[in-house]
C-alpha positions in Angstrom: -38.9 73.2 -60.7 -36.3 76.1 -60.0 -36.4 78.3 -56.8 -36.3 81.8 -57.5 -36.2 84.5 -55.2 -36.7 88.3 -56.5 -34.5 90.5 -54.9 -32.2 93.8 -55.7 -30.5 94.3 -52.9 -28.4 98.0 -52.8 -28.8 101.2 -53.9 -27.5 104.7 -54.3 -27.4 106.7 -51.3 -28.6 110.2 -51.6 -26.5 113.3 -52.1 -25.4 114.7 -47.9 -27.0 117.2 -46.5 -25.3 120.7 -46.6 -25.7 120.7 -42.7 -24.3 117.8 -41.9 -20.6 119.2 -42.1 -19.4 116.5 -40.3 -20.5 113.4 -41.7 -18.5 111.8 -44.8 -20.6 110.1 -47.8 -23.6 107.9 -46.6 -23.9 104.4 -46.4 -25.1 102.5 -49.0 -27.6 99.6 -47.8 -29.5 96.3 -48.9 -32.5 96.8 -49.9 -35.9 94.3 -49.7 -35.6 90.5 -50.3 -38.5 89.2 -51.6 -38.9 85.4 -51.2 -41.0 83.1 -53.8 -41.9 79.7 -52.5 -39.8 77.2 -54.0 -42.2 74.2 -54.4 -41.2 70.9 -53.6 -38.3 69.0 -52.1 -38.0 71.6 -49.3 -37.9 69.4 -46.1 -36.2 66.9 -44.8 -34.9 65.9 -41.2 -30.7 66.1 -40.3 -29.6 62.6 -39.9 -26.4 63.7 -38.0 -26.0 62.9 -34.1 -23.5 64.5 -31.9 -22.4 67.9 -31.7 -22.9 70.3 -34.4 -19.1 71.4 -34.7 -18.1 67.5 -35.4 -19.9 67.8 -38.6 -18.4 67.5 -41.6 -19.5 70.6 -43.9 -18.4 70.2 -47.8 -18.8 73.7 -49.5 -17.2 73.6 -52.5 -17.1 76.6 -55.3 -20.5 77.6 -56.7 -20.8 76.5 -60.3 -21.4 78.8 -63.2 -23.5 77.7 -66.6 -20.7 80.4 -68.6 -17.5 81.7 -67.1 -18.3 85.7 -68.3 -16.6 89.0 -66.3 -18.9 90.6 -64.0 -18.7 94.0 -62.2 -18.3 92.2 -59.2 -15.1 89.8 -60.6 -13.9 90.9 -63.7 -12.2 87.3 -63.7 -15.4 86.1 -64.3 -18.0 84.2 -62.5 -16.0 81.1 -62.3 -13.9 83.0 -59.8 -16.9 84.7 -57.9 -18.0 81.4 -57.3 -15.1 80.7 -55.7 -15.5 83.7 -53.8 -18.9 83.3 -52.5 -18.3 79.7 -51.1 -14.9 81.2 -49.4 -17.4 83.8 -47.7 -19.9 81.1 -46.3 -17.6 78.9 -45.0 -15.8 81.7 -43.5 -19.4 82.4 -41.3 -20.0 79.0 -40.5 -16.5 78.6 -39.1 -15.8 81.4 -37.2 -19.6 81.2 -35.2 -18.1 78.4 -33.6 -20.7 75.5 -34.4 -19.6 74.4 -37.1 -16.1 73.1 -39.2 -16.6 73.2 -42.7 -14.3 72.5 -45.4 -13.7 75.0 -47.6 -13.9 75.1 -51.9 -10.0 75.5 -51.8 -9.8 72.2 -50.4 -12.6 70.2 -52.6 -13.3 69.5 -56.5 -15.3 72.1 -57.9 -18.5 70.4 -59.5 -19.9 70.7 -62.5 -23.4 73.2 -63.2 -25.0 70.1 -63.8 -24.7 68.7 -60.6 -25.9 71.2 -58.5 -28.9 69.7 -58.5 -28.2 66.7 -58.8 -24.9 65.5 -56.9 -22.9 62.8 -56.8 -23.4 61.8 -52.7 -20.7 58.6 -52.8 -18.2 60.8 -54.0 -18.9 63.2 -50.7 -20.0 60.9 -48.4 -16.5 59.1 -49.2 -14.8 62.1 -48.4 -16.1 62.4 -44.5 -19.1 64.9 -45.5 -22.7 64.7 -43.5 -23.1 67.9 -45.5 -22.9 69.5 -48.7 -23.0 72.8 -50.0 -23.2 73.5 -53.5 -24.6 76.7 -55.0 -24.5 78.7 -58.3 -23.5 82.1 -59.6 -25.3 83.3 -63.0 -24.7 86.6 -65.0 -28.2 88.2 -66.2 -28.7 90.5 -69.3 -29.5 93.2 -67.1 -26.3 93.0 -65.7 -27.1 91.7 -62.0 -26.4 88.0 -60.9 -28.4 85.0 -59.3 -27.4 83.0 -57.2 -29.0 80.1 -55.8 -28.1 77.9 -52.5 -28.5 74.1 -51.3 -27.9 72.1 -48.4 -28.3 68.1 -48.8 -27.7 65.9 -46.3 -25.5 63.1 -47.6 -26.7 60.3 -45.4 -30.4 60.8 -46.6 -29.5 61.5 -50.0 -31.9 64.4 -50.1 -32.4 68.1 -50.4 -33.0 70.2 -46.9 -33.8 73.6 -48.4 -32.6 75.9 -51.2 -32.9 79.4 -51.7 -31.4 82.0 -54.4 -31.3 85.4 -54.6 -30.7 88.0 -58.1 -28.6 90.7 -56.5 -26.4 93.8 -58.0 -23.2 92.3 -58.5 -22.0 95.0 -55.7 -23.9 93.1 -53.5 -22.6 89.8 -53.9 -21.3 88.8 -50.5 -25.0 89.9 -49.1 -25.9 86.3 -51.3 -23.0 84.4 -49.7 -24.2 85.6 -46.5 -27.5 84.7 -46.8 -26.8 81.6 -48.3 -24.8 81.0 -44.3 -27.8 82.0 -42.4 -30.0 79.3 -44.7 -27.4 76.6 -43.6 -27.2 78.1 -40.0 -30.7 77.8 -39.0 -31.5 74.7 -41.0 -29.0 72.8 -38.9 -28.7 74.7 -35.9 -32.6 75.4 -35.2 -31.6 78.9 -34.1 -32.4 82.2 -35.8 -29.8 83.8 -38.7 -27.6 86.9 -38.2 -24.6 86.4 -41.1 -27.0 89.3 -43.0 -26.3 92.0 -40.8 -24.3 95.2 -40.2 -22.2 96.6 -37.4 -21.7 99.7 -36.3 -18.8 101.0 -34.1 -16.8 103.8 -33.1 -13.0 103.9 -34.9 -10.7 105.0 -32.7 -6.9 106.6 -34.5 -4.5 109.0 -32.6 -2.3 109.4 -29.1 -4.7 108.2 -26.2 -4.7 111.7 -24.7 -6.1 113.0 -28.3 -8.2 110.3 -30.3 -10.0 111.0 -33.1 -13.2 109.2 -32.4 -15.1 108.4 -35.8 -18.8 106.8 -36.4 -17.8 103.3 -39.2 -19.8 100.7 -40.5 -19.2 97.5 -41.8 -20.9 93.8 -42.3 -21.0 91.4 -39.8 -17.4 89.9 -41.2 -15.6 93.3 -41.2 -16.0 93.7 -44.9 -17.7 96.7 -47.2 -16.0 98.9 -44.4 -17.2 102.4 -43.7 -16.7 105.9 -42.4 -19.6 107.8 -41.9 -18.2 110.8 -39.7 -15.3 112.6 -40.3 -13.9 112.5 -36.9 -14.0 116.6 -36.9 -15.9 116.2 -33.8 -16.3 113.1 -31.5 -19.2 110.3 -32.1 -19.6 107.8 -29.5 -22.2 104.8 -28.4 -23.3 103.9 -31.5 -26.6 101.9 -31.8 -29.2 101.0 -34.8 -32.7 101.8 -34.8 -35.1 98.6 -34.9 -36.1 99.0 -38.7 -32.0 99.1 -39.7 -32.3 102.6 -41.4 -31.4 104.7 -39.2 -28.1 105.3 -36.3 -28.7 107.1 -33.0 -25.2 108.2 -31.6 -23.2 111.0 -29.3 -21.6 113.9 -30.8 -19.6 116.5 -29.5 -19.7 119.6 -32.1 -18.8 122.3 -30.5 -17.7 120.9 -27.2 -21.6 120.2 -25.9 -22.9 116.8 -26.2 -25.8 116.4 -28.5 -27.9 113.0 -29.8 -28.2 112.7 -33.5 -29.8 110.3 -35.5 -28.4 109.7 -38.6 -30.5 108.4 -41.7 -28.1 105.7 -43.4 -29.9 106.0 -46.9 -30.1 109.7 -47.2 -27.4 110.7 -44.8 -29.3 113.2 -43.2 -29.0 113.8 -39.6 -31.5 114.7 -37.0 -30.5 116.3 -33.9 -32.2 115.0 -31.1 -31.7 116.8 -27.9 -28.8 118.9 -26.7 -27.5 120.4 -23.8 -24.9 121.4 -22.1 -24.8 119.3 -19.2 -23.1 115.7 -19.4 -25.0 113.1 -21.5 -24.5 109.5 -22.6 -25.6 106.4 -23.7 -28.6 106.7 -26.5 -30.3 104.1 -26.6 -33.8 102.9 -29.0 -37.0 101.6 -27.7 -37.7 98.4 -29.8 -40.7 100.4 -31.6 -38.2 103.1 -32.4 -40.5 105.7 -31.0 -38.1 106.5 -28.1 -34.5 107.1 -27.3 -33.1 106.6 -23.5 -30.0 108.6 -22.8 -28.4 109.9 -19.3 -27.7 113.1 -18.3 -25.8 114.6 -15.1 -27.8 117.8 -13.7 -26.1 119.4 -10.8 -23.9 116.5 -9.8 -26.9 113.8 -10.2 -27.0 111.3 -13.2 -30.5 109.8 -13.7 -31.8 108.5 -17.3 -34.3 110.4 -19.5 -36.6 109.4 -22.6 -36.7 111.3 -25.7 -39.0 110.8 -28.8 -36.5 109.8 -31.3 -37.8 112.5 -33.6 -36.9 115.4 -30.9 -39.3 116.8 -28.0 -39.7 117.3 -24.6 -37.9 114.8 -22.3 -39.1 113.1 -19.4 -36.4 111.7 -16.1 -37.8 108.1 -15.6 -35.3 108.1 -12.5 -34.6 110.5 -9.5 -32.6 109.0 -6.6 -29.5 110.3 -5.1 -25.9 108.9 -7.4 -25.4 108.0 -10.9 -28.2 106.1 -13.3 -26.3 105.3 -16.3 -27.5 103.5 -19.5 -30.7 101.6 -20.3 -31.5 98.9 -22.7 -35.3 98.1 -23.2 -36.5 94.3 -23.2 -37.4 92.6 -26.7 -40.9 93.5 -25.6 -40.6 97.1 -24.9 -41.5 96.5 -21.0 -39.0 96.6 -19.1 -35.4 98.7 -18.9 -32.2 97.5 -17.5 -30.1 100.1 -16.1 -26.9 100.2 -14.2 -26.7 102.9 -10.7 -24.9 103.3 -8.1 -27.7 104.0 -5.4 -26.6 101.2 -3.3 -23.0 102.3 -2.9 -21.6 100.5 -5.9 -21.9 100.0 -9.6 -25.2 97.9 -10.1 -27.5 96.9 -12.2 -31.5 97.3 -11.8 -34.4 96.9 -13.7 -37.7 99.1 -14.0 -40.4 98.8 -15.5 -40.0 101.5 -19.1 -42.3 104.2 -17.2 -39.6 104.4 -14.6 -42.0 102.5 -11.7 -40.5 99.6 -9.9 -36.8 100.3 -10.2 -35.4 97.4 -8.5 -31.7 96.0 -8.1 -31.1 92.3 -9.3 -27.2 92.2 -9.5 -25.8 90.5 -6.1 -22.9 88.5 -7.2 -20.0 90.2 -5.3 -18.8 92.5 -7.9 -19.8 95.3 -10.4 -21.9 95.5 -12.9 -21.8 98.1 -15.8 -23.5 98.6 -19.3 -26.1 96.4 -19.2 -27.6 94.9 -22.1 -30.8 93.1 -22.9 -30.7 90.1 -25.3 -33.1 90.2 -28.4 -34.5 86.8 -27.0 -35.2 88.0 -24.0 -33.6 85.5 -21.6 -30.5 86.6 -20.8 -28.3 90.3 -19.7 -24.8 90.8 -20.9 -23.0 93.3 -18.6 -19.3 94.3 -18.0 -18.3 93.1 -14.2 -16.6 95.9 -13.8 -14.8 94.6 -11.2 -12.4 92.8 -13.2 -13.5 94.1 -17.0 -14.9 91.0 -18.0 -17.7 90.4 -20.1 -20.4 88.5 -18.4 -24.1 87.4 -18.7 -27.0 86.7 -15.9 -30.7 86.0 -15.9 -33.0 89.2 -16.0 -33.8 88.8 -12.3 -29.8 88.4 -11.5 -29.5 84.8 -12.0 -27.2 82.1 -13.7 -24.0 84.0 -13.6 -21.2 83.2 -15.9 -18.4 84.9 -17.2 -17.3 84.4 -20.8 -14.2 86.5 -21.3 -10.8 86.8 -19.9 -9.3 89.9 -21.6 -7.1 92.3 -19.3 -10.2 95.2 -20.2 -13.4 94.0 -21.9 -16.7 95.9 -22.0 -19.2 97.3 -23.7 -21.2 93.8 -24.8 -23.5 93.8 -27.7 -25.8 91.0 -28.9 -26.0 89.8 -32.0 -29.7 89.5 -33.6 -30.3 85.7 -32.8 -28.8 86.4 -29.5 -26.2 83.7 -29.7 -23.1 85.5 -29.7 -22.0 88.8 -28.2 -19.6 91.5 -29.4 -17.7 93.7 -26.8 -14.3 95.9 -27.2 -11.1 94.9 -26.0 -7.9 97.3 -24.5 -4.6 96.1 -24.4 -2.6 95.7 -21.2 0.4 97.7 -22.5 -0.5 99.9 -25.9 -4.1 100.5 -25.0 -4.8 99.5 -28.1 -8.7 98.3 -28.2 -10.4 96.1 -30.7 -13.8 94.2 -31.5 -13.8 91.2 -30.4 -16.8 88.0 -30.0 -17.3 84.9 -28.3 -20.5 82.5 -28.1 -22.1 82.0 -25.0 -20.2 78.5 -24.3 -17.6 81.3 -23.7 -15.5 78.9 -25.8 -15.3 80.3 -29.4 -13.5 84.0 -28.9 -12.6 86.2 -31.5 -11.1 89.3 -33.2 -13.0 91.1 -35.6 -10.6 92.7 -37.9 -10.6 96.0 -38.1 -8.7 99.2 -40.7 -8.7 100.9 -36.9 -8.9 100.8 -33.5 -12.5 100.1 -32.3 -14.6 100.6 -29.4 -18.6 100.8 -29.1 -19.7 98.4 -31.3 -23.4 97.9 -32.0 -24.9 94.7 -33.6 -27.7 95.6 -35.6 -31.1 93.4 -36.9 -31.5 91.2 -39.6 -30.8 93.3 -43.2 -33.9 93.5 -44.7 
């Protein structure tokens, strides 16, 4: 029996908004993946022992019943095959688990015997694992493309999965197909099939130009989304992934905005002419925390995220900066400076039992909750380092050395964390992740220079 998965992933973004003069074209995005159980042969235990990043991974190119041109390869889907198993090993490596073997480095197989492969000739190669996949071209112009992981010692099928897609939204398939592989071996949840957003920095660092960009977890399908007329800062993604709350500065006064990534329509929030920062979304997306300084005094405020009335959820005497809610919506982490120095506490999302759990000898700044729920990511801003704790202030351990890093952002399965990173000399800043071994660090590459990333949810 053949799996098949309905999907059309992509679509075309609505014309802009006259208003939003300074936004550029909007995003185009996945849509809905619609999964069709694929009947039998789907389980299956891993007969490897050891450490996940001593197995051996085979992925070679994804086969093709006819070689035809596609909108997404006019060399035809021969090539795209190739392409697509470039793409997943390229996840699977770079998270840090795992060392594949890539289709540049392996026979390509035959349509034939995707499902049904030839495990001596792997095995006798050093693979525990094997990848093969394939790429169709439909009539109605999109593509399928199906996914399989077999574990050579067994001799068996683990899962499979495929997906019919726009041929624009091929590497969404590849991607996917990573995240099937991921979690089947790994136990842990997927996040290949997401987006980032961040801010790109360009210009002298006593003028940037500060713009709002997009792009997929790799760095590709890059994005612009704001002209960089006026400043955007502190990017972050609403929970359902359609929308972007973010700081502008029009006309000089800062003012929230949410921006609707498949209409590109924007939303202004609040406004005022007083200092403000950090936006940040409740997991139900039915608030927005921000900061704002009134007369000298910082404290954080709640906003619904479809404008209204405010309301201060803190009111002591310093600077209350920031806010990330819990997975469960109860709690908020915060950082303040209440006690003398930079710190971070916790209160319950009413405001109500504000109370400090950083006491490890040195600052801590923009806290961040992890979607699991178990751990905080911070900047110790006494030596820009990014760094991670329990949520009562536990367990701390430092997993980067950079000269300036900050800013930390979790990725969906909470696994691996993405911060920026300044140069000593240039100033130059980049994206940058690491795991939280603290072991597997690495640049994100990017057109610009990039600060304020935000790791968005699971694509749809």
């Amino acid at each position: 029996m053949k799996y098949v998965i309905l999907a059309t992933l992509g679509f075309l973004a609505a014309p802009l908004a006259a208003q939003n003069q300074d936004l550029g074209q909007p995003v185009p995005e996945g849509g809905e993946v619609e999964t069709v159980d694929g009947g039998e042969g789907l389980t299956g235990s891993v007969s490897f022992e050891g450490n996940l990043d001593d197995l051996g991974i085979a992925i070679p190119g994804f086969a093709t019943d006819a070689d035809v041109p596609t909108p997404a390869n006019s060399s035809g889907t021969a090539a795209l095959g190739k392409e697509l198993a470039r793409v997943i090993t390229a996840d699977l490596r770079n998270n840090g688990l795992f060392k594949p073997t890539g289709p540049d480095a392996l026979p390509q197989p035959r349509f034939a015997e995707i499902t049904a492969p030839n495990y001596p000739t792997w095995s006798n190669r050093g693979a525990e694992m094997l990848v093969h996949g394939y790429v169709r071209a439909r009539s109605d112009d999109k593509l399928t493309v199906g996914c399989y992981l077999y574990d050579m010692a067994l001799e068996q099928q683990l899962v499979r999965e495929g997906w019919v897609v726009q041929p624009a939204d091929w590497r969404r398939a590849a991607h996917k197909c990573a995240d099937l592989i991921y979690s089947r071996l790994s136990g842990e949840s997927p996040f290949f099939d997401s987006r980032i957003a961040y801010i790109a920095e360009t210009g002298p660092k006593d003028n940037r130009t500060k713009r709002l960009a997009i792009m997929d977890s790799d760095g590709a399908n890059h994005r612009f989304i704001t002209t960089g007329r006026s400043t955007a800062l502190t990017p972050r993604y609403s929970p359902d992934y359609k929308k972007l709350s973010y700081l502008s500065y029009v006309d000089g006064n800062p003012r929230i905005y949410v921006y609707d990534i498949g209409t590109g329509r924007q939303t202004l929030v609040t406004q005022s002419t007083n200092p403000t920062f950090a936006p940040r979304w409740s997991p139900d997306g039915r608030w927005i925390l921000y900061s704002m300084a009134v007369n000298g005094n910082t404290d954080i405020y709640r906003v619904p995220s479809t404008g209204g009335e405010p309301r201060r959820l803190t009111d002591t005497p310093g600077i209350d900066i920031g806010g990330s809610y819990s997975p469960d919506g109860s709690r908020i982490v915060f950082e303040s400076d209440r006690s003398g120095s930079q710190q971070c506490y916790v209160m319950d999302a009413d405001g109500t039992n504000q109370r400090r759990i950083s006491f490890f000898g040195g600052r801590c700044a923009t806290p961040e909750w992890s979607p699991r729920g178990d751990q905080i990511a911070f900047t110790n801003a006494s030596t820009f380092n990014v760094s991670v704790m329990t949520p009562s202030g536990g367990s701390v351990r430092t997993l980067t050395r950079g000269w300036q890093d900050e800013a930390p952002t979790w990725a969906p399965n909470g696994r691996i964390i993405q911060f920026f990173r300044t140069e000593r000399n240039s100033g130059k800043t980049g994206l940058w992740q690491v795991d939280l071994t603290g072991e597997n660090e690495r640049r994100l590459a990017t057109p610009v220079d990039g600060s304020d990333p935000a790791w968005g949810p699971i694509l749809p």
